[in-house]
N, C-alpha and C positions, 0 to 999 in steps of 0.2 A: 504494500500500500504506500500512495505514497500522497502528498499535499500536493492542491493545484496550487498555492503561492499558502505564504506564511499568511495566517491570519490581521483582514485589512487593518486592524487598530495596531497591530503590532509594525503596518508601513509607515504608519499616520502619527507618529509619535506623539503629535499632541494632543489624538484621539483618546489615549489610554488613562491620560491623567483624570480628566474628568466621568470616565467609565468608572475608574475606582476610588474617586470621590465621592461617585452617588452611593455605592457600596457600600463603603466606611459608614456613613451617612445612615444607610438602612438599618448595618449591623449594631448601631445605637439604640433604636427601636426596637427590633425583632432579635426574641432570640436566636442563638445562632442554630440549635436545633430543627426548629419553624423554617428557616430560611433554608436547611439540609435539605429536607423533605421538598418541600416547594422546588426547589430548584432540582430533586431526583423526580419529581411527577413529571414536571413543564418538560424537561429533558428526555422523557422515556418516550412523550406524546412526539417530542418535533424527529426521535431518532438521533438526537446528537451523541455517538457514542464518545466521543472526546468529556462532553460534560455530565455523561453517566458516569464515566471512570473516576474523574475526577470528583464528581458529587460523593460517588460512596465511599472514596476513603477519607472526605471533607467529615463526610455524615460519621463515621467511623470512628472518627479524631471526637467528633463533638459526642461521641459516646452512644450514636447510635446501634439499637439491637438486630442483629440480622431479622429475628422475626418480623419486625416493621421494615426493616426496608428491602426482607424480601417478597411482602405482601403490598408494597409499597400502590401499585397498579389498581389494587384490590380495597382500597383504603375504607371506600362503604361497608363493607363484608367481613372487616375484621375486628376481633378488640380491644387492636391494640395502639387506636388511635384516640384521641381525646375530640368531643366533639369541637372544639378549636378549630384544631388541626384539620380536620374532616370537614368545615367551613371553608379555611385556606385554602385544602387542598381541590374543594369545589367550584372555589371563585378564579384559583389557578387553571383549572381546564375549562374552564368558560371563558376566559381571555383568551386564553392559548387555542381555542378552538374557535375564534369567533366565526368566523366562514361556513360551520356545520350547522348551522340553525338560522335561523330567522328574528330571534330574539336569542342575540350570541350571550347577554348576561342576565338570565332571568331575575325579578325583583325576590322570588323568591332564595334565588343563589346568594343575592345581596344582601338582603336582609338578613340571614344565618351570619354570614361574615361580618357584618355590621351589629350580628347584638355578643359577638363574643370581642370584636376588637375598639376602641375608641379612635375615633380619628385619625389621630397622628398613626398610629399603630396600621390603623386601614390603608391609609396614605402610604406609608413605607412599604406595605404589603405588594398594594398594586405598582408600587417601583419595583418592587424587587422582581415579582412575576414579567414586567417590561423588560429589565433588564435582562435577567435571564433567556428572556425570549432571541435577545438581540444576538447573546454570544452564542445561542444556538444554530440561530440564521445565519451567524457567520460563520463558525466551524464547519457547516452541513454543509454550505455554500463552496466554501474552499477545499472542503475533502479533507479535514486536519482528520489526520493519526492518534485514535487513541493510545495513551500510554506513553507518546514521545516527550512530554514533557516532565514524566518523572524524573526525578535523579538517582 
């Protein structure tokens, strides 16, 4: 396997600062666990294998359990999500899916997410779901190699 070009923020040098400025910015707000999860769902939907690899051992570090993130897909169906997380994870594939419906964020998707997060917290949420989306489009886009950026 190989990359059709290095990932564009990484040509764009002064793309990258403010990609992981919003980040920093989010990881104030949301736990970093929340943000594991989210970012292994949004990733499983668009296919980015670069940002699965890199998500579960993100998730890993922050102490996530194989049993959650290997039912991760499954998150309605399981017990071992909190309903929080299972709001997140709901408002995350309703963003991430907008294209497959006609009403791509139902009020009721929003509402669940809206009575477990306040504000700010909702705000940072739907950053982070953007974001994530972004580095997916661009990995997928480019063909980046999971696993080459380990050390």
């Amino acid at each position: 396997m190989q990359a059709r070009m290095k990932n564009p923020a990484m040509h764009l040098s002064d793309a990258m600062a403010p990609m992981q400025a919003l980040n920093a910015m989010i990881e104030k707000v949301l736990p970093a666990k929340l943000m594991s999860i989210v970012h292994m769902r949004i990733s499983q939907i668009n296919g980015c294998s670069v940002c699965i690899d890199g998500g579960f051992r993100l998730a890993r570090k922050h102490g996530e359990s194989d049993e959650r993130l290997f039912t991760l897909a499954g998150f309605r169906h399981t017990p071992y999500f909190s309903d929080a997380e299972r709001a997140a994870l709901a408002l995350a594939e309703s963003v991430t899916r907008m294209a497959d419906r006609p009403d791509p964020v139902p009020d009721a998707v929003w509402a669940e997410a809206a009575r477990h997060f306040e504000a700010p917290q909702l705000a940072a949420l739907l950053l982070e779901i953007s974001l994530v989306n972004v580095w997916n489009r661009l990995n997928v886009a480019t063909a980046q190699v999971a696993g080459e950026w380990k050390p």
